[in-house]
N, CA, C and O of each residue as an XYZ file, in Angstrom:
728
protein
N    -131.301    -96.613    -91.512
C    -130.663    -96.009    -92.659
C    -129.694    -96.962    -93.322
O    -129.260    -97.908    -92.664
N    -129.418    -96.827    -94.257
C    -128.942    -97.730    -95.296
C    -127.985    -96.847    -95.893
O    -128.163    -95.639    -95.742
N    -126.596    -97.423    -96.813
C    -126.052    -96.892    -97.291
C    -126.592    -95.533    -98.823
O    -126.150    -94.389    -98.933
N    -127.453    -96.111    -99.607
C    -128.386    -95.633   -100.089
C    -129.497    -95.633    -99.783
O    -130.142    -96.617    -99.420
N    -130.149    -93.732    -99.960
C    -130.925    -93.015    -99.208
C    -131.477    -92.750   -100.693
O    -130.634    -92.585   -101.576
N    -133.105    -92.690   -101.086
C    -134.050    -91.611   -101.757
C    -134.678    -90.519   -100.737
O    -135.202    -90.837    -99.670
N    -134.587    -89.530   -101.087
C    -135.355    -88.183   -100.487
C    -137.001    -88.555   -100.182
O    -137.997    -88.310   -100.862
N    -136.943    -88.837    -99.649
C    -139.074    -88.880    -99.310
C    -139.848    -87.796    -99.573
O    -140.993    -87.949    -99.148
N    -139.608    -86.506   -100.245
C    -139.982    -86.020   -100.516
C    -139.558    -85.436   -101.544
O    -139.904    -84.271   -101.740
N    -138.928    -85.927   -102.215
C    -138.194    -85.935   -103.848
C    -137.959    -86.800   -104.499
O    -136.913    -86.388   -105.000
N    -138.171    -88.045   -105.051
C    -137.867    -89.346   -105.221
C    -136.814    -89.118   -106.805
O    -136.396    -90.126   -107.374
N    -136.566    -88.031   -107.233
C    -135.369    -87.708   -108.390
C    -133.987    -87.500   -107.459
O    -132.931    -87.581   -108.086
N    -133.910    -87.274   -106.207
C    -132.881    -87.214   -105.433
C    -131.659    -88.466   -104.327
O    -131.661    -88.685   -103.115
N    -131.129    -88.799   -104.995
C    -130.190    -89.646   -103.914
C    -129.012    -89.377   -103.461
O    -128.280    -88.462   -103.839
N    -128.763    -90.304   -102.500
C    -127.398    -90.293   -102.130
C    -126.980    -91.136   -101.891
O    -127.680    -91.829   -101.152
N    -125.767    -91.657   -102.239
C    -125.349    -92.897   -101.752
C    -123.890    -92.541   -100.659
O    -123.350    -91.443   -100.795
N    -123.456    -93.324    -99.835
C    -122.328    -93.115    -98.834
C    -121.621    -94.330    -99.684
O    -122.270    -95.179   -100.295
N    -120.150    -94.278    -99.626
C    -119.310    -95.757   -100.225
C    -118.251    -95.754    -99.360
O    -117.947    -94.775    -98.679
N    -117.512    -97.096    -99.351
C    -117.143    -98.024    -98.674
C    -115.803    -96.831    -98.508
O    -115.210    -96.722    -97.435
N    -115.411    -95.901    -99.846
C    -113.872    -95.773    -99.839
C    -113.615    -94.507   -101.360
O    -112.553    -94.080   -101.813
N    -115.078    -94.208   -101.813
C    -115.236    -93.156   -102.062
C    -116.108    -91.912   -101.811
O    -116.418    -91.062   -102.645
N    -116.461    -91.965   -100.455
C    -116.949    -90.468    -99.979
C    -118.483    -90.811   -100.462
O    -118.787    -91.811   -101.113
N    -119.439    -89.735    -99.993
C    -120.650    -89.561   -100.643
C    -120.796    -88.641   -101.704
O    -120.373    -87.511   -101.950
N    -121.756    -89.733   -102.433
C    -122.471    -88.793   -103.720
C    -123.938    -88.655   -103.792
O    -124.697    -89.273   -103.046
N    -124.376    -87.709   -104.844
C    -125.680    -87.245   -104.723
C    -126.100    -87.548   -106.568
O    -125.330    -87.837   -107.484
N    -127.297    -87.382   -106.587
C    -127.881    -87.764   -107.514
C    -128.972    -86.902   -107.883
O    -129.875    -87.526   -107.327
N    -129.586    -85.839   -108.464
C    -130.391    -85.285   -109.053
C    -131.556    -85.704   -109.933
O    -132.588    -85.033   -109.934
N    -131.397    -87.011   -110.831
C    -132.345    -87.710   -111.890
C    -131.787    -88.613   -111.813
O    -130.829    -88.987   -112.489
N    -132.751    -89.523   -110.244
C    -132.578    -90.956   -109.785
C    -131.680    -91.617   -110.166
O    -131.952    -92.715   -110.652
N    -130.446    -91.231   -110.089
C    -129.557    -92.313   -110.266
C    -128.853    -92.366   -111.573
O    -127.891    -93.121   -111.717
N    -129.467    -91.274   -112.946
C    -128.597    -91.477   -114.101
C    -127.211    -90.615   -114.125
O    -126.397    -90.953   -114.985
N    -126.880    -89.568   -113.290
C    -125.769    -89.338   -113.612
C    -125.598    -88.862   -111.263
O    -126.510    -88.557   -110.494
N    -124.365    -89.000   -111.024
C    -123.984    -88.651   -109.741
C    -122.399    -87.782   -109.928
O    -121.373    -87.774   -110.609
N    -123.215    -86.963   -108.551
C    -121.937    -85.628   -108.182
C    -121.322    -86.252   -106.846
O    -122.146    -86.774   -106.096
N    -120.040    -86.267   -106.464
C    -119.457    -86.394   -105.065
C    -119.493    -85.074   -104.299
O    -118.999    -84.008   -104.666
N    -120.128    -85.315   -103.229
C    -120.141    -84.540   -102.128
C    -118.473    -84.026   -101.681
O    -117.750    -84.803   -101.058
N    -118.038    -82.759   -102.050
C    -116.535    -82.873   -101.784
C    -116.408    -82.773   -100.249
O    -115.409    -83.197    -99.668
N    -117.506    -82.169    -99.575
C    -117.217    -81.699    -98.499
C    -117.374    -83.220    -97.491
O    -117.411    -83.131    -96.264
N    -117.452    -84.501    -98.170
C    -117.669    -85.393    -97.396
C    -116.566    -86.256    -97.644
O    -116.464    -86.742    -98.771
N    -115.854    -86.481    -96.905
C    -114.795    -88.039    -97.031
C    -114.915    -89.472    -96.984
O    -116.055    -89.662    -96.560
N    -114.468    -90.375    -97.149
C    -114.724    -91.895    -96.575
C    -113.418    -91.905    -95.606
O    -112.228    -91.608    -95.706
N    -114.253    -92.383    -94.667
C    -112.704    -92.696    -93.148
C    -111.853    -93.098    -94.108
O    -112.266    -93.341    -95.242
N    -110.333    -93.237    -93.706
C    -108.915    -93.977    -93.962
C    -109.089    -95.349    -93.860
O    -108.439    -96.066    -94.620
N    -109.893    -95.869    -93.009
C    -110.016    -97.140    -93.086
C    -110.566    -98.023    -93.891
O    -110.434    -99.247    -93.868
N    -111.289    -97.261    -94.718
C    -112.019    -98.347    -95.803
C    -113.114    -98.931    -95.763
O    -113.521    -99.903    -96.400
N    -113.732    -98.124    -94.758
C    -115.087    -99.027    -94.070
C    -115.892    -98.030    -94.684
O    -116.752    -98.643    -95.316
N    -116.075    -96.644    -94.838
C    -116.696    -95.648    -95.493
C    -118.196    -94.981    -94.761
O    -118.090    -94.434    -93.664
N    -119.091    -95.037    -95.204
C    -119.991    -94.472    -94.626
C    -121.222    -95.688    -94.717
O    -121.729    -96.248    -95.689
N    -121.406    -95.794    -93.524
C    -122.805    -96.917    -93.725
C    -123.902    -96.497    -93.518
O    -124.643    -97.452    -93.285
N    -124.479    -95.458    -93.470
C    -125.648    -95.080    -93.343
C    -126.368    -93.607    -93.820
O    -126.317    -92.609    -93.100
N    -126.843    -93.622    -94.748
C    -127.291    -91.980    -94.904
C    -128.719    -91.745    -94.893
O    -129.309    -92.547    -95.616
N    -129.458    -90.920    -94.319
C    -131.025    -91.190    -93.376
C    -131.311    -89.473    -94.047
O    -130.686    -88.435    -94.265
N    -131.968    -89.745    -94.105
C    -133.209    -88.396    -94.356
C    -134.470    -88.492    -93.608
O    -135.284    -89.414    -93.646
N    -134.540    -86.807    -92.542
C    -135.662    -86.775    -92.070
C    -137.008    -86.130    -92.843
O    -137.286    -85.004    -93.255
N    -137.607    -87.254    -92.830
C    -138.808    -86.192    -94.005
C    -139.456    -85.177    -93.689
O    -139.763    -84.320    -94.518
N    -139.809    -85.106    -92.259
C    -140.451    -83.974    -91.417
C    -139.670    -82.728    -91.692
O    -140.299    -81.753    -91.279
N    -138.528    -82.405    -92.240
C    -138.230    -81.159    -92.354
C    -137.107    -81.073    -93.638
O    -135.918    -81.316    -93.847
N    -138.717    -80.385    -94.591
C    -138.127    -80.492    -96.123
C    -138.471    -78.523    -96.298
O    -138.834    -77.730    -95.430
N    -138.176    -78.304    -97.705
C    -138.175    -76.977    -98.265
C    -138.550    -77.184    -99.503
O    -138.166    -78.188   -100.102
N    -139.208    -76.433    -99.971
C    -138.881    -76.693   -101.601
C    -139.286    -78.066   -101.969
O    -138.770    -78.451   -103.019
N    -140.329    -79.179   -101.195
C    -140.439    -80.511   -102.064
C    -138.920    -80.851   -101.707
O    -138.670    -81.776   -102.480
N    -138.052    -80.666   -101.138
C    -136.691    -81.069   -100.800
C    -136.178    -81.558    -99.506
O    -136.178    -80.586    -98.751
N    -135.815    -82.429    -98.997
C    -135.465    -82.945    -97.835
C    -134.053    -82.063    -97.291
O    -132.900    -82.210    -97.698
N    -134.521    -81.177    -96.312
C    -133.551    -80.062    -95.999
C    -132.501    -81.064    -94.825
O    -131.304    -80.794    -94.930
N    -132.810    -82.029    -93.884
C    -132.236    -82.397    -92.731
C    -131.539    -83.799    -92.941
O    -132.370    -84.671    -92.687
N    -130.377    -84.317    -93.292
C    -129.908    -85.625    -93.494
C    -128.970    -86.310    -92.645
O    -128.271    -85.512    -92.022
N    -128.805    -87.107    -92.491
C    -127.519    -87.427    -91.041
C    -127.077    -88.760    -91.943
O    -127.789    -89.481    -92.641
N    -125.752    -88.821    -91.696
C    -124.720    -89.881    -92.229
C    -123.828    -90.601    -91.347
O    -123.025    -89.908    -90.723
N    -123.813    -91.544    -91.213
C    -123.144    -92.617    -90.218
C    -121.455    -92.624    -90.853
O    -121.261    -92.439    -92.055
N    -120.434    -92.833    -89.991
C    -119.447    -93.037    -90.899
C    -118.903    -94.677    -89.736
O    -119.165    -94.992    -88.575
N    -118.253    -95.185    -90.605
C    -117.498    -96.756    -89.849
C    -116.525    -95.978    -89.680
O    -115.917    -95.557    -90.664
N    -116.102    -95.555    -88.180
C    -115.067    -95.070    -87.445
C    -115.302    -95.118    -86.622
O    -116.515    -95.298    -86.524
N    -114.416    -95.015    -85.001
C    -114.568    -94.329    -84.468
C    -113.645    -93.008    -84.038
O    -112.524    -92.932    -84.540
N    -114.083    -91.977    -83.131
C    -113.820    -90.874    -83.072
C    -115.461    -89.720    -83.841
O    -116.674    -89.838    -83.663
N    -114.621    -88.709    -84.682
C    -116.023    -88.115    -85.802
C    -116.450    -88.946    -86.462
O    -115.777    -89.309    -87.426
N    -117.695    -89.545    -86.204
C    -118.794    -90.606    -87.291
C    -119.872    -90.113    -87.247
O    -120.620    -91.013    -87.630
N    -120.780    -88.781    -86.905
C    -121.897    -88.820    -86.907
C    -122.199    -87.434    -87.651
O    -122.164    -86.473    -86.883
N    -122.477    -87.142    -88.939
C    -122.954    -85.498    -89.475
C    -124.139    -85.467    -89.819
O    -124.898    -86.315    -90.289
N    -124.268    -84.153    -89.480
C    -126.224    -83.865    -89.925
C    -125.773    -82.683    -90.961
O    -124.682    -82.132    -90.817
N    -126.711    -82.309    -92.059
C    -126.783    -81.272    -93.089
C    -128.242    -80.770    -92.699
O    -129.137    -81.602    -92.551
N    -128.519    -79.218    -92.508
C    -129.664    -79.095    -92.238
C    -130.018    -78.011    -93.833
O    -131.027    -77.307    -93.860
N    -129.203    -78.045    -94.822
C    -129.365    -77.702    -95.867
C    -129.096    -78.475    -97.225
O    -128.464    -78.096    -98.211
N    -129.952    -80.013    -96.920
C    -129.995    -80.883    -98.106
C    -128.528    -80.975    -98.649
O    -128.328    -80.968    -99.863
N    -127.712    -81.044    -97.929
C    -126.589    -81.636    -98.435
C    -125.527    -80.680    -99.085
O    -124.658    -80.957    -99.912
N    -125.750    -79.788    -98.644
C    -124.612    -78.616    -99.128
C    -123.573    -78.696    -98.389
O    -122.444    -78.943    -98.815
N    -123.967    -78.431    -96.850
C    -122.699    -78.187    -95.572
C    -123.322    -79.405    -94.643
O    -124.467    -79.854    -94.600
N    -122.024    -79.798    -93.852
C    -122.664    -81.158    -93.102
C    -121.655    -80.700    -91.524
O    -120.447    -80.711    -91.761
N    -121.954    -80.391    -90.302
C    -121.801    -80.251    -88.982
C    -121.980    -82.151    -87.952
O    -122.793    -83.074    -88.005
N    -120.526    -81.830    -87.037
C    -120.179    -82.904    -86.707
C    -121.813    -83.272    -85.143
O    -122.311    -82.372    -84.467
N    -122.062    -84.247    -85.087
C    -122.580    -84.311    -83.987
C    -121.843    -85.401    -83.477
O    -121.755    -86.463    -84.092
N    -121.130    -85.125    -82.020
C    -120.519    -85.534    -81.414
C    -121.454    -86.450    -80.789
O    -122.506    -86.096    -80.257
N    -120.799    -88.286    -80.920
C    -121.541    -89.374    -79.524
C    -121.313    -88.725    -78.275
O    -120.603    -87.753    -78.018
N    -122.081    -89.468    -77.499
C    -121.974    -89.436    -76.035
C    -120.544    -90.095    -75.951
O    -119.960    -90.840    -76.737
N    -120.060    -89.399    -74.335
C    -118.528    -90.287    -74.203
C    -119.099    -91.589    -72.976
O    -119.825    -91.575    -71.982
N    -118.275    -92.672    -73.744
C    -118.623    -94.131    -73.259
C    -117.338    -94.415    -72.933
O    -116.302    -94.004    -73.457
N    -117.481    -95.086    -72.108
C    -116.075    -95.920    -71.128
C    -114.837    -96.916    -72.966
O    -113.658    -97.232    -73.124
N    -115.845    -96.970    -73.649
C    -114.805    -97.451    -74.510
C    -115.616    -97.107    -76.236
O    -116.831    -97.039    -76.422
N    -114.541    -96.938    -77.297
C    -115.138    -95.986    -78.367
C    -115.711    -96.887    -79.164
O    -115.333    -98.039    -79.379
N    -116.937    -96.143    -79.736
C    -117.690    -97.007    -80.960
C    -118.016    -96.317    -82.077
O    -117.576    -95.169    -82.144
N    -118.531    -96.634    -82.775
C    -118.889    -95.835    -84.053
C    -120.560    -96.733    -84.886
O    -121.045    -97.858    -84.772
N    -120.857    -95.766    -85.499
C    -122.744    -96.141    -85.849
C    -122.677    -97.287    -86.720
O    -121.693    -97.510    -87.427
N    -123.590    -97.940    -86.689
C    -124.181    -99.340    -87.474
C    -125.426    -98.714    -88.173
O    -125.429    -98.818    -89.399
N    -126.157    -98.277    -87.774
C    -127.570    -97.447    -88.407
C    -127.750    -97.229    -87.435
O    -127.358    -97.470    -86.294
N    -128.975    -96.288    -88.389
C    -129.872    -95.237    -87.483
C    -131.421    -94.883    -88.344
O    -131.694    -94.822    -89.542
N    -132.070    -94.732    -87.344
C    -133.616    -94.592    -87.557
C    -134.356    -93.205    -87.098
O    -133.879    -92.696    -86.083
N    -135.134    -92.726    -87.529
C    -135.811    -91.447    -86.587
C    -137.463    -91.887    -86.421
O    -138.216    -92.639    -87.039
N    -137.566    -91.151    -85.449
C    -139.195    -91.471    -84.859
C    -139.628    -90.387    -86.414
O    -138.911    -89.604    -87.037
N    -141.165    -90.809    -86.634
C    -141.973    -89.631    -87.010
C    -141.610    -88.585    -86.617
O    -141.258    -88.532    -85.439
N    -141.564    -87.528    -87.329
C    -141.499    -86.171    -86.829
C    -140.299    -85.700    -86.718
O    -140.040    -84.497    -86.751
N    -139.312    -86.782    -86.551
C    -137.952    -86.460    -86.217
C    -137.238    -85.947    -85.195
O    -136.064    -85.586    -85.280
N    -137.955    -85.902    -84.172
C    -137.986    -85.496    -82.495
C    -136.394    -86.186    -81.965
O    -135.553    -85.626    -81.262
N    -136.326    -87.918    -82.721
C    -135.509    -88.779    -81.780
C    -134.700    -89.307    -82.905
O    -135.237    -89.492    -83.997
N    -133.279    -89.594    -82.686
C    -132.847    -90.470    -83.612
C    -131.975    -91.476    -83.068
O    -130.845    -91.316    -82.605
N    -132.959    -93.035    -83.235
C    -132.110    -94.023    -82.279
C    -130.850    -94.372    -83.566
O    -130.877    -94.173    -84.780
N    -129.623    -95.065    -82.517
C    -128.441    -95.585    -83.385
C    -127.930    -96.122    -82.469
O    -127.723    -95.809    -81.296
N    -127.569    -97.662    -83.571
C    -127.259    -98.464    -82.835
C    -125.522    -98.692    -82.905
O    -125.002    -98.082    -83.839
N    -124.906    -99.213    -82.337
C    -123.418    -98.540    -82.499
C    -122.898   -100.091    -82.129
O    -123.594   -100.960    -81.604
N    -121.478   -100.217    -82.542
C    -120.487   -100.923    -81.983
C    -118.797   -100.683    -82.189
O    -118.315    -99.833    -82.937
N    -118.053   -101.603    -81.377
C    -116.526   -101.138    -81.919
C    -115.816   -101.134    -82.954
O    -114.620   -100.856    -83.044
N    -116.988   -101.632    -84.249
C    -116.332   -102.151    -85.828
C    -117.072   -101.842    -86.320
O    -118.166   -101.577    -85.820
N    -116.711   -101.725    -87.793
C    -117.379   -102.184    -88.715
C    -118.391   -102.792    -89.408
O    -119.117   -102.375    -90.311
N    -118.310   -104.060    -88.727
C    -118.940   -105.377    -89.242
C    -118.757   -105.503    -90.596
O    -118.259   -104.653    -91.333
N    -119.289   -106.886    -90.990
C    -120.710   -108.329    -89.956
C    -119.494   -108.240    -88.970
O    -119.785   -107.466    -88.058
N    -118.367   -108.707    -88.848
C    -117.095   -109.385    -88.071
C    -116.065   -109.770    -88.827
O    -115.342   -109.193    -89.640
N    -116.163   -111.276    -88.243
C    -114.889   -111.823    -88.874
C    -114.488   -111.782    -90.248
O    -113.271   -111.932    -90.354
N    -115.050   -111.641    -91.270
C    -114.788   -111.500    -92.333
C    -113.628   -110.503    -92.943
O    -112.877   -110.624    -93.911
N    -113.834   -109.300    -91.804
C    -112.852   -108.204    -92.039
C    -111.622   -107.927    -91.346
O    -110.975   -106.880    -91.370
N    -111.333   -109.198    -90.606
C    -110.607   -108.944    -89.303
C    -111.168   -108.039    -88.495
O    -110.319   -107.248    -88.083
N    -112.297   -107.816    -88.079
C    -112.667   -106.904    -86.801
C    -113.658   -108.014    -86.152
O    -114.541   -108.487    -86.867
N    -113.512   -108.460    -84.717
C    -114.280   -108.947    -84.337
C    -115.390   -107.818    -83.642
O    -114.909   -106.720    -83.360
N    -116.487   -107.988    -83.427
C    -117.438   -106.960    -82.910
C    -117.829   -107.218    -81.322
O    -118.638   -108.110    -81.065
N    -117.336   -106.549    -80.425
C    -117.199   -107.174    -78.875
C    -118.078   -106.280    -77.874
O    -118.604   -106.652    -76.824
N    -118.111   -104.728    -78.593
C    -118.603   -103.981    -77.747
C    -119.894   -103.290    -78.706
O    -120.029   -103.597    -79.890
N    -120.763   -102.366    -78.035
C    -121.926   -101.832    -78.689
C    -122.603   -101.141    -77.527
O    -122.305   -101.291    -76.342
N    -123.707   -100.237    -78.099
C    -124.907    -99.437    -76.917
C    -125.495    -99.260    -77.808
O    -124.918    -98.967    -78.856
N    -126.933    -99.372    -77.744
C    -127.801    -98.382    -78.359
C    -128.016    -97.000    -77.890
O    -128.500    -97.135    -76.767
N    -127.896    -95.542    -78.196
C    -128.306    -94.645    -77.908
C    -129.270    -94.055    -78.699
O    -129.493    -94.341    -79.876
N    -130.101    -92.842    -77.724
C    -131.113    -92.161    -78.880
C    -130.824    -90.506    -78.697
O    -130.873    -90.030    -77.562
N    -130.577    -89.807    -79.646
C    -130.568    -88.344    -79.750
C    -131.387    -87.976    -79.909
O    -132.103    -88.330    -80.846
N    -131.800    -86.742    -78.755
C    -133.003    -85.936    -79.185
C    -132.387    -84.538    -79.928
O    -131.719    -83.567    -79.575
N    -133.063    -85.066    -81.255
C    -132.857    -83.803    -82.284
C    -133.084    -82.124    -81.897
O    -132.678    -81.079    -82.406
N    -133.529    -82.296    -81.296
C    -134.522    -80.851    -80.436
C    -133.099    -80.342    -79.444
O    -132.256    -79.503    -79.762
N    -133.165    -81.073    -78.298
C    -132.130    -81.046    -77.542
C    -131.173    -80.966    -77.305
O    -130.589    -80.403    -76.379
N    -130.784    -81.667    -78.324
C    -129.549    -81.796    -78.531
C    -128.454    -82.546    -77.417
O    -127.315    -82.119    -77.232
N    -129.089    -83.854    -76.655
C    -128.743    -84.539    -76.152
C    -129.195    -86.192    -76.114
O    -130.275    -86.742    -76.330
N    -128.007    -86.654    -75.780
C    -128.228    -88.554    -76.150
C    -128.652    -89.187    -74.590
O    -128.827    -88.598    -73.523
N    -128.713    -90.254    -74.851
C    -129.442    -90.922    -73.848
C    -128.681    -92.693    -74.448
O    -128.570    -93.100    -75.605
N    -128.364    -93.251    -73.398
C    -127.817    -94.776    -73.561
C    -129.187    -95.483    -73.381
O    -129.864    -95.246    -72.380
N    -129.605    -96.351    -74.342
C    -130.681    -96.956    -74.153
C    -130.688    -98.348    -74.204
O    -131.719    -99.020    -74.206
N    -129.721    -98.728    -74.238
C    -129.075    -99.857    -74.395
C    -129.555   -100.872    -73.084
O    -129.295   -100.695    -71.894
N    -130.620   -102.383    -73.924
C    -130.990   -103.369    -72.945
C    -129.743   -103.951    -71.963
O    -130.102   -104.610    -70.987
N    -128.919   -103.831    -72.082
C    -127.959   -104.167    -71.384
C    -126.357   -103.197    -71.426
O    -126.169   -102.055    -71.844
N    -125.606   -103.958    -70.956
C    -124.544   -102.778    -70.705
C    -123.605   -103.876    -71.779
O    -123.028   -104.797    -71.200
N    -123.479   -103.799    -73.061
C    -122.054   -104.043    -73.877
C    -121.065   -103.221    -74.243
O    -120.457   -103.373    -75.302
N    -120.775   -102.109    -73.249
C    -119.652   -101.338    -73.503
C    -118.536   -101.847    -72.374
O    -117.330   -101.841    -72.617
N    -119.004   -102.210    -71.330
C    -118.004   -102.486    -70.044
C    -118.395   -103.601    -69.764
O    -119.574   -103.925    -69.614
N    -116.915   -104.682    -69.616
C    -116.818   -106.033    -69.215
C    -117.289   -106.233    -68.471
O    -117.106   -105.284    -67.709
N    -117.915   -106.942    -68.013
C    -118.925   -107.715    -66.916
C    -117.791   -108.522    -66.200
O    -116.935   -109.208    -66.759
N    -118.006   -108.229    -64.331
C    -116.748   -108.871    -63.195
C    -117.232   -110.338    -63.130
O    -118.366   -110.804    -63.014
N    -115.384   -111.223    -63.299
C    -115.799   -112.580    -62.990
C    -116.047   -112.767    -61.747
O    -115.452   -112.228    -60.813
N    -117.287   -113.840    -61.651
C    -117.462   -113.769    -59.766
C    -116.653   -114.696    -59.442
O    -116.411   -115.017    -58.278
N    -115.991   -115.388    -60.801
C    -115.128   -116.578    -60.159
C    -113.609   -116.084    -59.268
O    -113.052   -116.327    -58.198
N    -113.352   -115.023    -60.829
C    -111.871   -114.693    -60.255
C    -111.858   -113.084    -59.623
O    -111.614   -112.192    -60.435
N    -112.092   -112.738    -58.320
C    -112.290   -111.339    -58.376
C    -111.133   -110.365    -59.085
O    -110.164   -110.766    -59.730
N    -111.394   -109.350    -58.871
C    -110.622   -108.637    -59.810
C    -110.426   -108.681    -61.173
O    -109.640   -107.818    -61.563
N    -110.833   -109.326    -61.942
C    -110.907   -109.811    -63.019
C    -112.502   -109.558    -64.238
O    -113.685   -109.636    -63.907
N    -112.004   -109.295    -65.456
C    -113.396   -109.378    -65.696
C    -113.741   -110.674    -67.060
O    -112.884   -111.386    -67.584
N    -115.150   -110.662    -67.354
C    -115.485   -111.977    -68.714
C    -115.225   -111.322    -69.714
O    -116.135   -110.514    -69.903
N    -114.428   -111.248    -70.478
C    -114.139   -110.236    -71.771
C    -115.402   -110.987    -72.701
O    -116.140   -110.267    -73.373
N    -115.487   -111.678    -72.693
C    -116.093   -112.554    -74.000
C    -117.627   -112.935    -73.592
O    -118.396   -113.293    -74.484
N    -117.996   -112.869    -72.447
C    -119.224   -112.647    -71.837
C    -119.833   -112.235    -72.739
O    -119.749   -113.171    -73.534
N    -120.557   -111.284    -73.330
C    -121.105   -110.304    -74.366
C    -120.480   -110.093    -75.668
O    -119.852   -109.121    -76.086
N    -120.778   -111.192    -76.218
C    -119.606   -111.416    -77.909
C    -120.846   -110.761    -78.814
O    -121.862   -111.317    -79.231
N    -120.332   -109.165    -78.994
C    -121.233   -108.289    -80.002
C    -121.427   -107.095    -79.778
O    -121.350   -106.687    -78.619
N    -121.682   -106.372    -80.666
C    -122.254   -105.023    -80.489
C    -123.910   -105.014    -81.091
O    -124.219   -106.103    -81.574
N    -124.780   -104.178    -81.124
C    -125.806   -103.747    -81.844
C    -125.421   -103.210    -83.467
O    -124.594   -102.544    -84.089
N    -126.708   -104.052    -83.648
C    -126.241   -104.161    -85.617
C    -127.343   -103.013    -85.905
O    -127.283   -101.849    -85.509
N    -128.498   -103.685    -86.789
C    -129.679   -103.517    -87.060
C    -130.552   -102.690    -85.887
O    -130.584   -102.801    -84.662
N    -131.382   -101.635    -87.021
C    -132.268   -100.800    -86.304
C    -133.496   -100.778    -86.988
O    -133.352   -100.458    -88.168
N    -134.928   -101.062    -86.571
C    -135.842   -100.457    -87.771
C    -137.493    -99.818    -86.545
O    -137.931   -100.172    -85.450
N    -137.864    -98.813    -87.536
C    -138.843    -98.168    -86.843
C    -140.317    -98.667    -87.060
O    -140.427    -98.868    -88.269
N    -141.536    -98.964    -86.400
C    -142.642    -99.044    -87.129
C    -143.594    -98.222    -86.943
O    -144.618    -98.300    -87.621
């Protein structure tokens, strides 16, 4: 998911998420846009980076199910299961240290929705946030439970074998950025 989203089953419909003004919607592709009041941009300025539409569950030629990433952490993850009217928090899994979404993808059908997460923002340095920690997880939409899927463990420091007690902070310089489905 990308900051700007077209409806896959409406292509007169968008939305865009912004850095530091909230999300808006769009009715006739893009010539005139409404702000979503019921949606904010974090305090921080990082705003919303991702807004995803599942196409598998539309109404009306209308994409009824949407989920929005926000650059925070704490509340960063909402789904609308009524095309963007009302939007409900879905809480991450709790991880030994906090992250917030980079994107997110859904299987066909919309069964799963992987997201890839880290402790910033990003790219990095550019913003003063270096990016140190990350997991990939996947939500099952159905279920309503996550799963850490993450090839390795970048949420918890890895022990120096040199110095016991101690751990490599810098061992694992990153979180998970990029997500894409085929």
């Amino acid at each position: 998911g990308e900051r700007l989203a077209v409806d896959p089953n409406n292509p007169d419909i968008l939305f865009c998420g912004t850095r530091k003004n909230g999300l808006w919607k769009s009715n006739d592709r893009g010539s005139t846009w409404s702000k979503i009041s019921s949606v904010e941009a974090p305090s921080n300025n990082e705003g919303i980076c991702f807004v995803l539409f599942d196409k598998s569950r539309s109404s009306g030629g209308v994409t009824q199910r949407i989920y929005i990433g926000m650059s925070v952490t704490g509340d960063n993850l909402y789904v609308s299961d009524d095309a963007g009217s009302s939007w409900k928090l879905i809480a991450l899994p709790t991880l030994s240290k906090p992250v917030m979404p980079q994107r997110g993808v859904l299987t066909p059908g919309g069964k799963y929705l992987y997201l890839t997460t880290a402790n910033g923002a990003g790219p990095g340095f550019g913003n003063n946030t270096t990016i140190t920690r990350g997991a990939l997880l996947r939500y099952d939409t159905e279920n309503k439970t996550w799963k850490d899927i993450s090839p390795e463990n970048w949420i918890d420091d890895p022990p120096d074998p040199e110095h016991p007690g101690q751990t490599i902070w810098d061992a694992h310089f990153g979180g998970y950025g990029g997500i894409s489905m085929d």
